[in-house]
mmCIF file of the N, C-alpha and C atoms, coordinates in Angstrom:
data_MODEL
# 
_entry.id   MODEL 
# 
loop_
_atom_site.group_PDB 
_atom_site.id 
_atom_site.type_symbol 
_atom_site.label_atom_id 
_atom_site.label_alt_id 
_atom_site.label_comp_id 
_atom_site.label_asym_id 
_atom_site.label_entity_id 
_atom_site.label_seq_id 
_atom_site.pdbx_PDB_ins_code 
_atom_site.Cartn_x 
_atom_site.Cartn_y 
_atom_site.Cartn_z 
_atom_site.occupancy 
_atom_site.B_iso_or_equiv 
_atom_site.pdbx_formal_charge 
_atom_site.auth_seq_id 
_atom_site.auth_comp_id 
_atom_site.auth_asym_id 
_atom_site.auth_atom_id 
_atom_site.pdbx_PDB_model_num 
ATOM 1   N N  . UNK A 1 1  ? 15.550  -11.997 1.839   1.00 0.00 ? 1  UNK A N  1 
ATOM 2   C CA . UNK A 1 1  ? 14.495  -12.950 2.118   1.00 0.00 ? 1  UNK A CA 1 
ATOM 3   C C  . UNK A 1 1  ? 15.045  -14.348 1.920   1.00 0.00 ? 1  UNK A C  1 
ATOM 4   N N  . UNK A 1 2  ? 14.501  -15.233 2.971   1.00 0.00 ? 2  UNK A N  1 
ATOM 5   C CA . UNK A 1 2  ? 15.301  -16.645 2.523   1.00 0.00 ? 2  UNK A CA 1 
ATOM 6   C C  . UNK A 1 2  ? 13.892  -17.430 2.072   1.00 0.00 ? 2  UNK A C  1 
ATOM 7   N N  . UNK A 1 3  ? 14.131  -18.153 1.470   1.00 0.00 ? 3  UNK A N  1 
ATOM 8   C CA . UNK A 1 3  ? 12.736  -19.481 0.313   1.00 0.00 ? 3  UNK A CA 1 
ATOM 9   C C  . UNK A 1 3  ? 12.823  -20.526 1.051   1.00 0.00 ? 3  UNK A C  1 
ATOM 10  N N  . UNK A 1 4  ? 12.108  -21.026 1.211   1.00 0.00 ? 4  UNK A N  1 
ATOM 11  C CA . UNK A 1 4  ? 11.465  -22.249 2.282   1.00 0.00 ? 4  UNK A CA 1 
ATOM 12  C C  . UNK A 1 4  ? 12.451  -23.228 1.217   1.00 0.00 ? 4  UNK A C  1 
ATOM 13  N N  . UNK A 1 5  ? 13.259  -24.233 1.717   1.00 0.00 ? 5  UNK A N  1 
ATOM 14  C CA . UNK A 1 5  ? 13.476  -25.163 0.593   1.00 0.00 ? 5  UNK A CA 1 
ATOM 15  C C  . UNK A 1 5  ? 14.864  -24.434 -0.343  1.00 0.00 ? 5  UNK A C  1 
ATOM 16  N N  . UNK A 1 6  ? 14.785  -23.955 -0.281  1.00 0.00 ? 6  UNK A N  1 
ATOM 17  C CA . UNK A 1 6  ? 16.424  -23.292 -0.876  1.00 0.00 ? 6  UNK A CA 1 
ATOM 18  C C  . UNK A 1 6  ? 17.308  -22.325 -0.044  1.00 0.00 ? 6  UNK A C  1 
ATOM 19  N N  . UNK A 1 7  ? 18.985  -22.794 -0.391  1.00 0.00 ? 7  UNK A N  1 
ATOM 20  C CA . UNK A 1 7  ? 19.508  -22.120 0.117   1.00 0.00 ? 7  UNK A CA 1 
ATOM 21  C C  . UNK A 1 7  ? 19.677  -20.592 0.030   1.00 0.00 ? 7  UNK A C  1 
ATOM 22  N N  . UNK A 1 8  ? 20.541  -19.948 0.690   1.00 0.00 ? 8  UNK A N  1 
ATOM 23  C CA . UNK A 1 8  ? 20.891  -18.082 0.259   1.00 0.00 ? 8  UNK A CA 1 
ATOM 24  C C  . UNK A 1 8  ? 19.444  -17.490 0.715   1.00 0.00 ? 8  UNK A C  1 
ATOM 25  N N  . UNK A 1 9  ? 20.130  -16.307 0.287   1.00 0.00 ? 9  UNK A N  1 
ATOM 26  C CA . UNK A 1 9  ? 19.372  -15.681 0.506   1.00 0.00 ? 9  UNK A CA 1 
ATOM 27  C C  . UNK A 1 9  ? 18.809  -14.819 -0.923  1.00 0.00 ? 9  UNK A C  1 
ATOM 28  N N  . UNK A 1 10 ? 18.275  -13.929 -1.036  1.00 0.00 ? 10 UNK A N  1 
ATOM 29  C CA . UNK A 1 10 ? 17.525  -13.152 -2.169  1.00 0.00 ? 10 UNK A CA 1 
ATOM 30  C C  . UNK A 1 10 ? 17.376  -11.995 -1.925  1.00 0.00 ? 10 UNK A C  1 
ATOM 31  N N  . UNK A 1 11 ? 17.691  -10.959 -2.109  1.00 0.00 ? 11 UNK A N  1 
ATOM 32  C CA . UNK A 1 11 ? 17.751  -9.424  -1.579  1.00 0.00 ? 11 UNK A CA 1 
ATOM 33  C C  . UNK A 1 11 ? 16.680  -9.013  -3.173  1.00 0.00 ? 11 UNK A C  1 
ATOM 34  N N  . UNK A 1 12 ? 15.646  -7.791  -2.492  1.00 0.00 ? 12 UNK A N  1 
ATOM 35  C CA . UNK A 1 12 ? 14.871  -7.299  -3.703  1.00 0.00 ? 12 UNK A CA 1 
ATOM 36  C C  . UNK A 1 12 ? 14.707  -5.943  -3.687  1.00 0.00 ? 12 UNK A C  1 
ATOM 37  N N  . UNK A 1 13 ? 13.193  -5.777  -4.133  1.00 0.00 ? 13 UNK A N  1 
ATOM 38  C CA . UNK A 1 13 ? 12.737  -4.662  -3.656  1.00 0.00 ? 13 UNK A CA 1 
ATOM 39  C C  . UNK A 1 13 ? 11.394  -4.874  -4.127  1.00 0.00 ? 13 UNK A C  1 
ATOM 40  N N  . UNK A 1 14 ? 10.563  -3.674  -3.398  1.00 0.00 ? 14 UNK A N  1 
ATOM 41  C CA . UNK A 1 14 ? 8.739   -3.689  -3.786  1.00 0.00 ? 14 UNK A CA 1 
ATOM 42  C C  . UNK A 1 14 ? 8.796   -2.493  -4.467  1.00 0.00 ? 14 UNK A C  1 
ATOM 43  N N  . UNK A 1 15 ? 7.676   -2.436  -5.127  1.00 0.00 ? 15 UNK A N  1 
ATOM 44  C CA . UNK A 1 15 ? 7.151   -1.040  -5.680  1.00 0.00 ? 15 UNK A CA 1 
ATOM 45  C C  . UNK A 1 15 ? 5.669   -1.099  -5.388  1.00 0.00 ? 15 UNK A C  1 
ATOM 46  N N  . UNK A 1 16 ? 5.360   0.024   -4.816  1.00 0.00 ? 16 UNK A N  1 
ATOM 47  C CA . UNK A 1 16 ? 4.345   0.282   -4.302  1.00 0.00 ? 16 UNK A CA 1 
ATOM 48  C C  . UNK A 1 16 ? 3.398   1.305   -5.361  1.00 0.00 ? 16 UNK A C  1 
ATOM 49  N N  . UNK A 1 17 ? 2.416   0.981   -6.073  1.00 0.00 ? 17 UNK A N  1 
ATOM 50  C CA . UNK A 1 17 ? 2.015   1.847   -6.900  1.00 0.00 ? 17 UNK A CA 1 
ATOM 51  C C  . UNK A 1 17 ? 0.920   2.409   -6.570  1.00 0.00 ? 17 UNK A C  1 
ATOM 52  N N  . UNK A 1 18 ? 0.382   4.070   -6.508  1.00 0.00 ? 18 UNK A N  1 
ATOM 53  C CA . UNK A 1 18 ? -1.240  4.323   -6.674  1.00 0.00 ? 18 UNK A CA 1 
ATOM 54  C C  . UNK A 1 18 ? -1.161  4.933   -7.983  1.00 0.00 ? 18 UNK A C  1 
ATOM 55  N N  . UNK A 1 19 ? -2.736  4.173   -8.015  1.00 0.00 ? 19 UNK A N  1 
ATOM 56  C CA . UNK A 1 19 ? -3.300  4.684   -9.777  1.00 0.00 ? 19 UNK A CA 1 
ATOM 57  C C  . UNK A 1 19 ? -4.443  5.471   -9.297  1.00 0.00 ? 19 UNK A C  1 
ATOM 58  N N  . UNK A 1 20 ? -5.068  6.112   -10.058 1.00 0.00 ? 20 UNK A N  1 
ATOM 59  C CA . UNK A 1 20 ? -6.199  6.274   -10.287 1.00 0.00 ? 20 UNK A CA 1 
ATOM 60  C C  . UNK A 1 20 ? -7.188  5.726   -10.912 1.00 0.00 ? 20 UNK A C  1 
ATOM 61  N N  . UNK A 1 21 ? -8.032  5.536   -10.281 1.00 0.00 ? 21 UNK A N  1 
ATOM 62  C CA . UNK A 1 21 ? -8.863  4.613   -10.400 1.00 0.00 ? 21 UNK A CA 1 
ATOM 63  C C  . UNK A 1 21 ? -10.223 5.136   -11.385 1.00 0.00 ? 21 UNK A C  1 
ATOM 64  N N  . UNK A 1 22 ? -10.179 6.044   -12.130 1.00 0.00 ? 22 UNK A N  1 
ATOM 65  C CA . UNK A 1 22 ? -11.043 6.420   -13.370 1.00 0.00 ? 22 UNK A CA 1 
ATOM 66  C C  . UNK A 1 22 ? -10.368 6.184   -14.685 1.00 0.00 ? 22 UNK A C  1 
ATOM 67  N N  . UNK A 1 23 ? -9.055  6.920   -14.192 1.00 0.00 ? 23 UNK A N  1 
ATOM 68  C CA . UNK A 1 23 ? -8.020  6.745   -16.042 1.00 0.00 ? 23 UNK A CA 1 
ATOM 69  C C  . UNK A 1 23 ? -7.040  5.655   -15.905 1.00 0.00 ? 23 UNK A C  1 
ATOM 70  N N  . UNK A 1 24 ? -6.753  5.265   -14.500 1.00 0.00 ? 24 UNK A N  1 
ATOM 71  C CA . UNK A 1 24 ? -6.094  3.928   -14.325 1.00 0.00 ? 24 UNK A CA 1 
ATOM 72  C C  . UNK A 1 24 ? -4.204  4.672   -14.394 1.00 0.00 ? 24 UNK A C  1 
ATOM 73  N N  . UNK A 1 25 ? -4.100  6.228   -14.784 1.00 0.00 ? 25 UNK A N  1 
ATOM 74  C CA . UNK A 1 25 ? -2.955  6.515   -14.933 1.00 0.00 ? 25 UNK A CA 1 
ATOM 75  C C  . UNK A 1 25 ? -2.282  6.571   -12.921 1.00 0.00 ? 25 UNK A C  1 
ATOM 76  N N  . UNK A 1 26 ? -0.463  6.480   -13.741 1.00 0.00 ? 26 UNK A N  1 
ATOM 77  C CA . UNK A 1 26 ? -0.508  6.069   -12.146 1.00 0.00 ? 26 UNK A CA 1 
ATOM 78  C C  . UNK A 1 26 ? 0.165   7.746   -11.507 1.00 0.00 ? 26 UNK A C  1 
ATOM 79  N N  . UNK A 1 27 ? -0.467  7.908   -10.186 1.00 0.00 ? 27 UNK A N  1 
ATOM 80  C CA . UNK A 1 27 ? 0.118   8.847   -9.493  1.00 0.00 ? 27 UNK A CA 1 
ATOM 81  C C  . UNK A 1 27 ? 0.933   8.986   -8.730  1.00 0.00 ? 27 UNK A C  1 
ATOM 82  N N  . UNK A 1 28 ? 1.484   7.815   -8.278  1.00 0.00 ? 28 UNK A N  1 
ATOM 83  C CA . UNK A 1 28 ? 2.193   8.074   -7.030  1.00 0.00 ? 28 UNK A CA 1 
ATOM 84  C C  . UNK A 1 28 ? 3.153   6.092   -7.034  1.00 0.00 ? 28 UNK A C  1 
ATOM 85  N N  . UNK A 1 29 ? 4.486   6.540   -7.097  1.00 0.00 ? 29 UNK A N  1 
ATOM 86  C CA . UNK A 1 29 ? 5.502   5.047   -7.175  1.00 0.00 ? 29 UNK A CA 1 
ATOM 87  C C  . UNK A 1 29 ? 6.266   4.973   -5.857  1.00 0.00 ? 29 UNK A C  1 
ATOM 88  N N  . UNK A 1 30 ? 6.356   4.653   -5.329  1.00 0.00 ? 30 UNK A N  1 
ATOM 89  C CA . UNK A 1 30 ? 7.421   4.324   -3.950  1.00 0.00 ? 30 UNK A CA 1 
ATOM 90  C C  . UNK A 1 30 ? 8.367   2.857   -3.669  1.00 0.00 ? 30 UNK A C  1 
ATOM 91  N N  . UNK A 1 31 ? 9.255   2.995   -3.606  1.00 0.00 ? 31 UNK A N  1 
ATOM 92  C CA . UNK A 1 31 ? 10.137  1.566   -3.702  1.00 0.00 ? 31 UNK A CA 1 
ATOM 93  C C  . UNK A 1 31 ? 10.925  1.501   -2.544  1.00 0.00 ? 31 UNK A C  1 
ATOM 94  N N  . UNK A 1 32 ? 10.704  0.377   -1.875  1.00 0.00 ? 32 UNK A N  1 
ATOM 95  C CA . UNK A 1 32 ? 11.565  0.159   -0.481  1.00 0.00 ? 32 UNK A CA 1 
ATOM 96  C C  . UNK A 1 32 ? 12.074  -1.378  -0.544  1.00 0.00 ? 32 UNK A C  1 
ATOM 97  N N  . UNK A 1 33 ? 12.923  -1.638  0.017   1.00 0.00 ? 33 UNK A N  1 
ATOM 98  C CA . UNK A 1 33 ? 13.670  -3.015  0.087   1.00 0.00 ? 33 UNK A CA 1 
ATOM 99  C C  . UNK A 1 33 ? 12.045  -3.893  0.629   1.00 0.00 ? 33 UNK A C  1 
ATOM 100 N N  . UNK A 1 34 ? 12.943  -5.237  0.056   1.00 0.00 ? 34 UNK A N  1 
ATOM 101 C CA . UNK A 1 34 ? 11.780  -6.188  0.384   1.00 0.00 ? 34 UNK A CA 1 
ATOM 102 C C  . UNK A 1 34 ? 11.309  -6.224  2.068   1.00 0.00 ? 34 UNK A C  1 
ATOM 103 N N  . UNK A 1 35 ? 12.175  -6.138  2.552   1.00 0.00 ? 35 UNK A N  1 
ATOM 104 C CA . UNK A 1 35 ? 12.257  -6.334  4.021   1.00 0.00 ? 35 UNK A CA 1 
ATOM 105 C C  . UNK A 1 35 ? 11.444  -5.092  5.016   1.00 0.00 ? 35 UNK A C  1 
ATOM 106 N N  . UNK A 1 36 ? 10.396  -4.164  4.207   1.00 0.00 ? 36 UNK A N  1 
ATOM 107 C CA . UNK A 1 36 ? 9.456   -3.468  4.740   1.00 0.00 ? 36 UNK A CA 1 
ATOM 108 C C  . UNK A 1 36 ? 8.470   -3.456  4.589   1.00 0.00 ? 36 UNK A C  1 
ATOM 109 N N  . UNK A 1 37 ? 7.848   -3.487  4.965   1.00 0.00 ? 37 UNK A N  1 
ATOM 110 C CA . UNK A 1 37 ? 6.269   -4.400  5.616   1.00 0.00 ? 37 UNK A CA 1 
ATOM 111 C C  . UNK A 1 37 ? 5.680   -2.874  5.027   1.00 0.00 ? 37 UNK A C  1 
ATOM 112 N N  . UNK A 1 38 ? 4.607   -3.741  3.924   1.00 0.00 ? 38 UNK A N  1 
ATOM 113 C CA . UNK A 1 38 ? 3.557   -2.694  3.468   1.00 0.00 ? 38 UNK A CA 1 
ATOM 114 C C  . UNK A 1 38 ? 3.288   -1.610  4.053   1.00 0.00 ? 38 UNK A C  1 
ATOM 115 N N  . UNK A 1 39 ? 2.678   -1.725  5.309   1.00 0.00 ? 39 UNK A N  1 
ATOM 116 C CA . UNK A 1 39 ? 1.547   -0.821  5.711   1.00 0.00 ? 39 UNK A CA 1 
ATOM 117 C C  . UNK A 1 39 ? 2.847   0.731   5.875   1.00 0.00 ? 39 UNK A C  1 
ATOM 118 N N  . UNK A 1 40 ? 4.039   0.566   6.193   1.00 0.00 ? 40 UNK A N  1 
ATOM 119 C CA . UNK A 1 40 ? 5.336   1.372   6.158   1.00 0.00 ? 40 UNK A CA 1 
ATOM 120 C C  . UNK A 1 40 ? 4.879   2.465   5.013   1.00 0.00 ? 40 UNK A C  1 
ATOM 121 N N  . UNK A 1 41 ? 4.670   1.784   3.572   1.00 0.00 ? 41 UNK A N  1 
ATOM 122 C CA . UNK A 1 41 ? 4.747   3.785   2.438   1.00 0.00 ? 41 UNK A CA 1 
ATOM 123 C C  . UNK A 1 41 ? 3.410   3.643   2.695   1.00 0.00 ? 41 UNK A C  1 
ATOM 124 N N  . UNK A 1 42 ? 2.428   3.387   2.719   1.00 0.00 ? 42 UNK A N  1 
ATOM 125 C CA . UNK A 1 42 ? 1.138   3.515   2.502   1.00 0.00 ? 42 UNK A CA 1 
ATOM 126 C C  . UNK A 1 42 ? 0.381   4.559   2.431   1.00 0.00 ? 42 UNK A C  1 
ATOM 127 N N  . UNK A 1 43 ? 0.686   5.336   2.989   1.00 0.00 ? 43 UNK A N  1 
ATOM 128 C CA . UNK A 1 43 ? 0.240   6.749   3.120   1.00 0.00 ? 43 UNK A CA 1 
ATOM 129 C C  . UNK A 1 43 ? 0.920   7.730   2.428   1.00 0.00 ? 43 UNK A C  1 
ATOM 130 N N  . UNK A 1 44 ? 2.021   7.795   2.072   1.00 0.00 ? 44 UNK A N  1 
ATOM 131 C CA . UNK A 1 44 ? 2.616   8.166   1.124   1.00 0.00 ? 44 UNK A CA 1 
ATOM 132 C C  . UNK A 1 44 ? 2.228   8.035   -0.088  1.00 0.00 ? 44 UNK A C  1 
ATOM 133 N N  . UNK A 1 45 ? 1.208   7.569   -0.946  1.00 0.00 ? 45 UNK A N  1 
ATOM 134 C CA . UNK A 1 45 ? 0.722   6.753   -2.055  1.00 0.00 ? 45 UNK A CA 1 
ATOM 135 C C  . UNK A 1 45 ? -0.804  7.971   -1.803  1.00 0.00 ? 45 UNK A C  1 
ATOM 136 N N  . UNK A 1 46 ? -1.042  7.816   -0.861  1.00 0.00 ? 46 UNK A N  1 
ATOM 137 C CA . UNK A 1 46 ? -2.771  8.767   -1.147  1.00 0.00 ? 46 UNK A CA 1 
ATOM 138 C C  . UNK A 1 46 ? -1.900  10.285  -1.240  1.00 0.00 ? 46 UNK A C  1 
ATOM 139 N N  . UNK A 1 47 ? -2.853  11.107  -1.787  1.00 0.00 ? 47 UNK A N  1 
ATOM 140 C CA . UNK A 1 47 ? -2.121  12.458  -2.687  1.00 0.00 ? 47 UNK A CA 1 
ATOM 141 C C  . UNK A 1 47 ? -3.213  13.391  -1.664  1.00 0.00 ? 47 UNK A C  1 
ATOM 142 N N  . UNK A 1 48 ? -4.192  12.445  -1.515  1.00 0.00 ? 48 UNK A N  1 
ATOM 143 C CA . UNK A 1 48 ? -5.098  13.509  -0.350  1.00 0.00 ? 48 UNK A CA 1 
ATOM 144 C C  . UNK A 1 48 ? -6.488  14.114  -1.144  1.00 0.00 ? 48 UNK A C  1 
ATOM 145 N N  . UNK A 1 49 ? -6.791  13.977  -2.743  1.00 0.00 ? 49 UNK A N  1 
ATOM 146 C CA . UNK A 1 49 ? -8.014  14.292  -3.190  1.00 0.00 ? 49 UNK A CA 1 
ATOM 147 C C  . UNK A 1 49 ? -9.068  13.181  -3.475  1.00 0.00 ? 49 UNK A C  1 
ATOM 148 N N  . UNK A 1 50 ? -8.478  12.025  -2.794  1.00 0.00 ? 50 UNK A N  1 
ATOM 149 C CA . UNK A 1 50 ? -9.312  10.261  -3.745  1.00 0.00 ? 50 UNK A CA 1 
ATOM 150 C C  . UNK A 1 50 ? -10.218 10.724  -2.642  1.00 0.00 ? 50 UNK A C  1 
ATOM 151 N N  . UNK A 1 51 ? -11.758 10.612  -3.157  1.00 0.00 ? 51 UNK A N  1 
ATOM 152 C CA . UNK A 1 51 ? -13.107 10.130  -2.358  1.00 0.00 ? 51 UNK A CA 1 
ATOM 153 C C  . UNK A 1 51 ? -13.009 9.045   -1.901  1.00 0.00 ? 51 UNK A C  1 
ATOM 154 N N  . UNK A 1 52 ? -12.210 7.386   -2.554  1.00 0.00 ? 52 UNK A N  1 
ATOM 155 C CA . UNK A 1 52 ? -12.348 6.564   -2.016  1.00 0.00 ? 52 UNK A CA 1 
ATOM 156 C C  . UNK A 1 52 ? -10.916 6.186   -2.405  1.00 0.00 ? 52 UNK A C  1 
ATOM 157 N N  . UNK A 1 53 ? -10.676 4.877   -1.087  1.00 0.00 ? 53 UNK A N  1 
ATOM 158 C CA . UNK A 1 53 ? -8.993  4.470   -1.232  1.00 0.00 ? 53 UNK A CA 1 
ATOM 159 C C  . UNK A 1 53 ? -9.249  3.066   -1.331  1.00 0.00 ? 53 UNK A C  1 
ATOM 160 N N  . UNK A 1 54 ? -8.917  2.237   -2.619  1.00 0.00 ? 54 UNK A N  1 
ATOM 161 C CA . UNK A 1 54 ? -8.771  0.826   -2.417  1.00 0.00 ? 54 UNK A CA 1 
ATOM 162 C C  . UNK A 1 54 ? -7.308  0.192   -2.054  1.00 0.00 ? 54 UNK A C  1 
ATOM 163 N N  . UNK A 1 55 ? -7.454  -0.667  -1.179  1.00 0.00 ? 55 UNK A N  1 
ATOM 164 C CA . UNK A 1 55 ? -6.272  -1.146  -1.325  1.00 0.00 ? 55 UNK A CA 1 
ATOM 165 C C  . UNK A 1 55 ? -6.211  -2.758  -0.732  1.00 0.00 ? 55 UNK A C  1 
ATOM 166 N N  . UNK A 1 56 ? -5.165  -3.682  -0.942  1.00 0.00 ? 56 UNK A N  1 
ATOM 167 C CA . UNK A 1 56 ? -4.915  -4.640  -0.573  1.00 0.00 ? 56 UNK A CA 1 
ATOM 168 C C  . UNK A 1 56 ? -4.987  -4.676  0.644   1.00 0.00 ? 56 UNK A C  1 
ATOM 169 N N  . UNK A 1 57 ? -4.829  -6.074  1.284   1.00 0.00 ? 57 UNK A N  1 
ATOM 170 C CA . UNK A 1 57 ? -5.097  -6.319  2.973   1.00 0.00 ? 57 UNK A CA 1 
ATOM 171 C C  . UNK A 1 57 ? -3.623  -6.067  3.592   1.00 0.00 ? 57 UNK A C  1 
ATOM 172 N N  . UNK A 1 58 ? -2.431  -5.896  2.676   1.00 0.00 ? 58 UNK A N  1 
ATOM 173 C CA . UNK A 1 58 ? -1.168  -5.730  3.243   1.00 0.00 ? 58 UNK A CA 1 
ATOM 174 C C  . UNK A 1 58 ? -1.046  -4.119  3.948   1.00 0.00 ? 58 UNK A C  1 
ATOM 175 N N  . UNK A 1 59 ? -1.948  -3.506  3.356   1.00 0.00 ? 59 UNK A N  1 
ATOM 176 C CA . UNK A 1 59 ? -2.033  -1.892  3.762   1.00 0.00 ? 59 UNK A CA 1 
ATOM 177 C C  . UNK A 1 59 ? -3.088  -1.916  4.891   1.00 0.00 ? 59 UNK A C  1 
ATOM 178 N N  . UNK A 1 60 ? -3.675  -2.307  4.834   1.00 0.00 ? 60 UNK A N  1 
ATOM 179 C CA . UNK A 1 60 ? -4.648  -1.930  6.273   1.00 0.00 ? 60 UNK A CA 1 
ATOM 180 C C  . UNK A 1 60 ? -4.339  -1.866  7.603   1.00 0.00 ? 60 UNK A C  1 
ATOM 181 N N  . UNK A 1 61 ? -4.622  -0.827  8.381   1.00 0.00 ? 61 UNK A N  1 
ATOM 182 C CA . UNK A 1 61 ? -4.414  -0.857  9.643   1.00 0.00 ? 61 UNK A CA 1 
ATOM 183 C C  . UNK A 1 61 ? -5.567  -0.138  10.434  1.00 0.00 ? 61 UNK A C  1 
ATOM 184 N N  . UNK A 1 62 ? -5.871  -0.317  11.741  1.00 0.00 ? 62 UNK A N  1 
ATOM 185 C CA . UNK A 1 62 ? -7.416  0.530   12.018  1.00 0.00 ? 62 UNK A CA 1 
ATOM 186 C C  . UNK A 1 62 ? -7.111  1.899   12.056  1.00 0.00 ? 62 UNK A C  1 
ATOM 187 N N  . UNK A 1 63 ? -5.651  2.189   12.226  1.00 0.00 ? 63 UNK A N  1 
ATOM 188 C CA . UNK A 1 63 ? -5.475  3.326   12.525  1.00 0.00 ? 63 UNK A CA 1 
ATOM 189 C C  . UNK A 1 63 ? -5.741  4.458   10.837  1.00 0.00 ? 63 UNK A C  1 
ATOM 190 N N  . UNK A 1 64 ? -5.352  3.397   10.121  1.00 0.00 ? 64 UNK A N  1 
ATOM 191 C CA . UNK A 1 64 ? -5.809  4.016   8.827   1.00 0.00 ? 64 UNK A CA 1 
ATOM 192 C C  . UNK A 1 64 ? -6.736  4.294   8.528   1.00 0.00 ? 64 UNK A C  1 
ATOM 193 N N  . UNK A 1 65 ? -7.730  3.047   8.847   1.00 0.00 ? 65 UNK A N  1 
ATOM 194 C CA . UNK A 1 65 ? -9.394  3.176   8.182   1.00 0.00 ? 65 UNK A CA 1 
ATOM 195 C C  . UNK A 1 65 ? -9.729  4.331   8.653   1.00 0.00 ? 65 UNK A C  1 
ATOM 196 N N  . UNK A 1 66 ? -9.493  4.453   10.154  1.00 0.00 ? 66 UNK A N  1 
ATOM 197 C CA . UNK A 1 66 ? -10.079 5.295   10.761  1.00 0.00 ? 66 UNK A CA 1 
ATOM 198 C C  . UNK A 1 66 ? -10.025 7.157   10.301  1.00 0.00 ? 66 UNK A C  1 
ATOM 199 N N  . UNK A 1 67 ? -8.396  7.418   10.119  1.00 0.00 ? 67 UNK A N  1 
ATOM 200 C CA . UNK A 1 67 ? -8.035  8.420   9.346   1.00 0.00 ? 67 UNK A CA 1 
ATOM 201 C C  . UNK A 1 67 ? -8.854  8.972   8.086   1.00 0.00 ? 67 UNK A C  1 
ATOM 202 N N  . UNK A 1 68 ? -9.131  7.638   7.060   1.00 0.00 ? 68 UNK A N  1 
ATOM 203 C CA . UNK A 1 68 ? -9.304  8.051   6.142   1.00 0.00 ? 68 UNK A CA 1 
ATOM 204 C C  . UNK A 1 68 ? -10.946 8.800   6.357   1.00 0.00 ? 68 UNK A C  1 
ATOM 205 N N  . UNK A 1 69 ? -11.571 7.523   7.162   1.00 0.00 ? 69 UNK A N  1 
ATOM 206 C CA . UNK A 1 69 ? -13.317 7.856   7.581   1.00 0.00 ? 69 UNK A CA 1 
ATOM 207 C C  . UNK A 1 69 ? -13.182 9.545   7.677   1.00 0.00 ? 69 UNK A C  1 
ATOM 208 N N  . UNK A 1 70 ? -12.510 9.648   9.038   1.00 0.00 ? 70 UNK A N  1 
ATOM 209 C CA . UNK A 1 70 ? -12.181 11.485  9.405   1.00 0.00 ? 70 UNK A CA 1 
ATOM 210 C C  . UNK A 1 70 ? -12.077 12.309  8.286   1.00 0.00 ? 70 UNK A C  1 
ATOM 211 N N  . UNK A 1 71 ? -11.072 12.107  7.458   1.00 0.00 ? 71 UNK A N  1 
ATOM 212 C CA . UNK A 1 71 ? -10.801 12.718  6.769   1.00 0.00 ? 71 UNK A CA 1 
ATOM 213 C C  . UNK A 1 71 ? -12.223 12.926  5.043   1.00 0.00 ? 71 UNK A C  1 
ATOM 214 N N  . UNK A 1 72 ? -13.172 12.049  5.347   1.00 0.00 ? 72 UNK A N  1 
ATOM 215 C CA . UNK A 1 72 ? -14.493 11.952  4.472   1.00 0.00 ? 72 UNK A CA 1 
ATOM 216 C C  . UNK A 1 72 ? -14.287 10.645  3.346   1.00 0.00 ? 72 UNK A C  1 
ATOM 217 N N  . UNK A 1 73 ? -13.203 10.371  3.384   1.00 0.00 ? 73 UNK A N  1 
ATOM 218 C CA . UNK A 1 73 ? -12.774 9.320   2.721   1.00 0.00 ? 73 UNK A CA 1 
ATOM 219 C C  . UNK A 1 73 ? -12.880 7.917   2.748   1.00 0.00 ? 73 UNK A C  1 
ATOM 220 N N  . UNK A 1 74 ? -13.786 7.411   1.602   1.00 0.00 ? 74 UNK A N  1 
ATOM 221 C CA . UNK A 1 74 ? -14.250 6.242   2.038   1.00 0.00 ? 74 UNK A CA 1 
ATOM 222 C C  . UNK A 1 74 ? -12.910 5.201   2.125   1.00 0.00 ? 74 UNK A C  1 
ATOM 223 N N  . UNK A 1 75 ? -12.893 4.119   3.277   1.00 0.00 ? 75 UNK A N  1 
ATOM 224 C CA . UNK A 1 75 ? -11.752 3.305   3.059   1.00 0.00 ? 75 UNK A CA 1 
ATOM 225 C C  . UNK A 1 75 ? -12.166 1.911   2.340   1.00 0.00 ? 75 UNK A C  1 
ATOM 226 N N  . UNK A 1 76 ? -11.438 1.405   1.052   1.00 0.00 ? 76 UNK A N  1 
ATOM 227 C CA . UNK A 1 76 ? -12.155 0.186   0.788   1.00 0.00 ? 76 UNK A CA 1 
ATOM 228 C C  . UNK A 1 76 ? -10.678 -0.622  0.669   1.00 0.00 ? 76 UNK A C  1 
ATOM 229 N N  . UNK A 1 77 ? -10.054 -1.037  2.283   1.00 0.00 ? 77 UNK A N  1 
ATOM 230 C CA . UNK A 1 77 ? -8.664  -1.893  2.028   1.00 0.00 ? 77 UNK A CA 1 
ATOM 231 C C  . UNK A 1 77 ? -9.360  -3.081  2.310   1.00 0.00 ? 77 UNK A C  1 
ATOM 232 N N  . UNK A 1 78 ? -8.614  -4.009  1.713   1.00 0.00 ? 78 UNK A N  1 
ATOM 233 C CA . UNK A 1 78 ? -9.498  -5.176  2.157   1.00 0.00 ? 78 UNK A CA 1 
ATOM 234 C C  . UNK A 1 78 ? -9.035  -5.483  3.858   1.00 0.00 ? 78 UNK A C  1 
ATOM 235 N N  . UNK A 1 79 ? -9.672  -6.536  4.530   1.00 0.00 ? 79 UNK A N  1 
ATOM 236 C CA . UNK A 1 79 ? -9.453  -6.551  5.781   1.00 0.00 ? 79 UNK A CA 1 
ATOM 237 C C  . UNK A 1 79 ? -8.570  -8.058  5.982   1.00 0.00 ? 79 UNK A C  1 
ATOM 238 N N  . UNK A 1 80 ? -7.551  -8.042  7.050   1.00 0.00 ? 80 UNK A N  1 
ATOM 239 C CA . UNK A 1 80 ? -6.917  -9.226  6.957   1.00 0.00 ? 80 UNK A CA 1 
ATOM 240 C C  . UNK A 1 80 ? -7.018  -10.070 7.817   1.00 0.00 ? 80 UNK A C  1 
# 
């Protein structure tokens, strides 16, 4: 990644976490270089038993909401 205003560059990584959202313990970690665009593990992170999925606006896609609706699952990503 290059910084507005500074030279080089910066190589990282994300971690992508799902918790559960009653005990807050986490279920599911995924780590990809900085240079992959959220919505990429996202689905990888749901385990497939959550009634409802929160997530940031970096995860949303319609193709998701839509999945999850099908699947009985409420979607609560935010919208971007």
């Amino acid at each position: 990644a290059k910084r507005q205003g500074k030279s080089g560059s910066t190589f990282g990584y994300k971690a992508h976490v799902g918790v559960d959202e009653g005990s807050g313990l986490i279920r599911a970690v995924l780590t990809t270089p900085a240079n992959i665009n959220d919505t990429t593990p996202a689905d990888g992170l749901i385990r497939g038993d959550e009634a409802v999925v929160w997530a940031d606006a970096a995860y949303d896609t319609h193709a998701r909401r839509a999945r999850l609706k099908a699947e009985g699952k409420k979607p609560r990503i935010a919208r971007r």
